[in-house]
Phi, psi and omega in degrees: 000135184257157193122160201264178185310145150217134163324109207276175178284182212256320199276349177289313197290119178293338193266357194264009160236056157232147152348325160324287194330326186285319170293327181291333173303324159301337163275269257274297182306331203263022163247339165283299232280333164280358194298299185281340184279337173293006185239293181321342194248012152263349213296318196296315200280017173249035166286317185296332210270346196244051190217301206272339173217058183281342180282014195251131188281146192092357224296332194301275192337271162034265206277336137293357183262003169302306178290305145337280226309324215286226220010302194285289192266040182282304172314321182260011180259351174314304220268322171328286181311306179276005134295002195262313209277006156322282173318272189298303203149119166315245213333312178281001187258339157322316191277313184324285197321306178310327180260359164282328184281311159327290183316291204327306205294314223255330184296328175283015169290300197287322168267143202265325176244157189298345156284318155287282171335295178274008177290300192290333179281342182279310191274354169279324182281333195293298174306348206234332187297311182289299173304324193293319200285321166307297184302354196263303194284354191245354174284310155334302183321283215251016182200141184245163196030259175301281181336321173297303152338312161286305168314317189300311198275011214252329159300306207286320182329299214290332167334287213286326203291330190297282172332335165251351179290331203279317200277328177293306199297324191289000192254322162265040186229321153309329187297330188273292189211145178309330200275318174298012160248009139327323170289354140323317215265328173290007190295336178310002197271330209274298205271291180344294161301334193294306193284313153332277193279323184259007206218118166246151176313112169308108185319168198196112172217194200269156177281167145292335182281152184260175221259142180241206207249174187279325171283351174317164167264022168245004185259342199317310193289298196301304196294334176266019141290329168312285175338317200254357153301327201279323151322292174303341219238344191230007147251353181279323180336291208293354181235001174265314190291011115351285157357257213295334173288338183217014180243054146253341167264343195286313177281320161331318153335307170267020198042025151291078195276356192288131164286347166321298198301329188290313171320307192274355182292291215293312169317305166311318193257349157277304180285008169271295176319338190274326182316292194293335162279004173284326163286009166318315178319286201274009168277313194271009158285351196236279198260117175293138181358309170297319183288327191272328164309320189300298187312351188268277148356290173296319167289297155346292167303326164298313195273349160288335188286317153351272166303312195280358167248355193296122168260020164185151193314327206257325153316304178322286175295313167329339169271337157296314175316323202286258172003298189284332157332277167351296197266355181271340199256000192308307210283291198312345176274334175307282189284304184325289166308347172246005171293349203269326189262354187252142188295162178327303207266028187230005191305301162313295224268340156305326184273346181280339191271316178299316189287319186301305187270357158283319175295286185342269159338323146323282186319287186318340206291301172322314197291332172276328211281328206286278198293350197273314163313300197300355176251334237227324226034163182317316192301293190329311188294310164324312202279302237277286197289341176312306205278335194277318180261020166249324158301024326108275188310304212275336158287328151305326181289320172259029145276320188278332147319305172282345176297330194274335142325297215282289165330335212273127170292131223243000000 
């Protein structure tokens, strides 16, 4: 039969009731779970790192593009990666990646100059950009409905706990030596054998339909639903991440000087977010996209205005508390919808778009939130952005109102 590969389903697959299963499910989460720690576990050390190569000229710039950079090309290795786990296969480009992620991560025990050190952080991203897109298609892969759902909201949870568990531990483990929370990174030796042993190559047989072009006219309506995921994921990006990024300058502002309290506000809005995307499952057995977008949006938005107005610690947090509701259930609606519309055998390279315009955004975020304080001061850019993602909410509220106009029989 001519036509290209398509994946069969999960519900077909012999391995998806045996005893495996539960592991592979445990490979899949704790190989997302390094994605975000690949940015979160330097974060502590780079006062020390631009301390330590202060004779280098730029070293301030530099020693933040340590952190940057893994974003930016975690975004451009994305769209690379699904083509490859199209082609080659998820599970090899999962394993490349892990043992790309080991070296990459282990190397700043080890390198001497600030120039090597981000060479290895650009190849840390590369790498880490290629596992989220392999764990993400193989979430795809192997769970259907509800099950997806629950993997969808059950990554990003796991995602967010790694990330904040990794950045508390890498912050006393930097107060001894900078280098040591690179040894973080070995955790990948732990998720390796798993992804070895527990994860198999998604059976793959030929289709009967012949194979059509992307842009066809029945693939048309899902690629521009693609188009407008890939859009949303990458301004909420560039408008949450404000959050980890700017309210350690933001409560000093409002006269709130401790970096403690900025630690536990950013703590507070990951552990709210990870809590809620664990309940993803049960919002979308109740609410359709439009409706869970809405409700995301309006706390998000709510909960920046919060903060940009807030005259005291308990305002402060309460926007996080707000925020962070908002942000767990954001990502897991993201991939869950577009795992439902993109075709099987093009399933990688729709999911490489996504990881590309979510770091991406990420990366960018400073670059909108920073000149808009300088015009503006923080707070304004907090209340302002705030004020965009509760009009944001309110236009997914009146799209699902009028779908329901439009649907109603006349």
């Amino acid at each position: 039969m001519k036509g290209g590969p398509v994946l069969n389903s999960s519900d077909s697959d012999p391995d998806a009731v045996t005893a495996r299963a539960p592991l592979r499910t445990l490979a899949i989460l704790s190989a997302s779970s390094l994605t975000l720690l690949a940015l979160g576990a330097v974060a502590p050390s780079l006062p020390a790192i631009e301390l330590a190569y202060a004779d280098w000229p730029d070293a301030a710039l530099l020693t933040r593009l340590v952190l940057t950079i893994t974003a930016l090309f975690m975004a451009f290795s994305a769209p690379l990666a699904g083509l490859l786990v199209d082609r080659i296969g998820r599970k090899p480009v999962l394993l490349s990646a892990l043992i790309l992620y080991l070296v990459s991560g282990t190397a700043g025990i080890w390198l001497e100059g600030l120039t090597e050190l981000l060479v290895s952080r650009a190849v840390l991203g590369i790498a880490s950009g290629m596992i989220l897109t392999a764990a993400t298609t193989l979430i795809g892969d192997y769970y259907r409905g509800a099950a997806r759902n629950r993997m969808a909201g059950a990554q990003i949870s796991v995602m967010i706990f790694a990330v904040a568990t990794g950045t508390t531990v890498a912050g006393f483990l930097a107060d001894t030596d900078w280098r040591l929370p690179f040894y973080l990174y070995l955790a990948g030796l732990i998720v390796l054998p798993l992804v070895v042993f527990c994860v198999r190559e998604p059976v793959r047989m030929k289709s009967a339909a012949p194979r059509r072009g992307l842009f066809a006219p029945g693939n048309r309506f899902p690629v521009l639903r693609a188009v407008l995921i890939y859009v949303l994921i990458c301004v909420s990006m560039l408008s949450t991440f404000m959050i980890p990024s700017q309210v350690p300058f933001l409560l000093p502002e409002i006269g709130i000087p401790a970096a403690a309290v900025a630690g536990i506000a950013i703590a507070v809005f990951n552990a709210i977010g990870a809590l809620t995307a664990m309940a993803f499952r049960r919002l979308r057995e109740r609410f359709d996209n439009n409706a869970i977008l809405v409700g995301t949006y309006l706390f998000l938005g709510t909960g920046l205005l919060l903060a940009g107005t807030a005259d005291s610690v308990e305002q402060a947090m309460l926007g996080m508390v707000f925020a962070g509701i908002g942000f767990g259930p954001l990502m897991p609606t993201f991939y869950a919808w577009l795992l439902s519309i993109a075709p099987l055998d093009m399933r990688g390279r729709f999911v490489g778009g996504l990881t590309f315009f979510q770091f991406l955004g990420i990366f960018a975020s400073p670059l909108y939130s920073q000149p808009l304080a300088d015009r503006i001061d923080l707070t304004g850019a907090f209340a302002l952005t705030g004020l965009a993602q509760i009009a944001l909410g309110l236009a997914f509220a009146g799209a699902a109102i009028s779908a329901v106009f439009l649907t109603r029989p006349q």
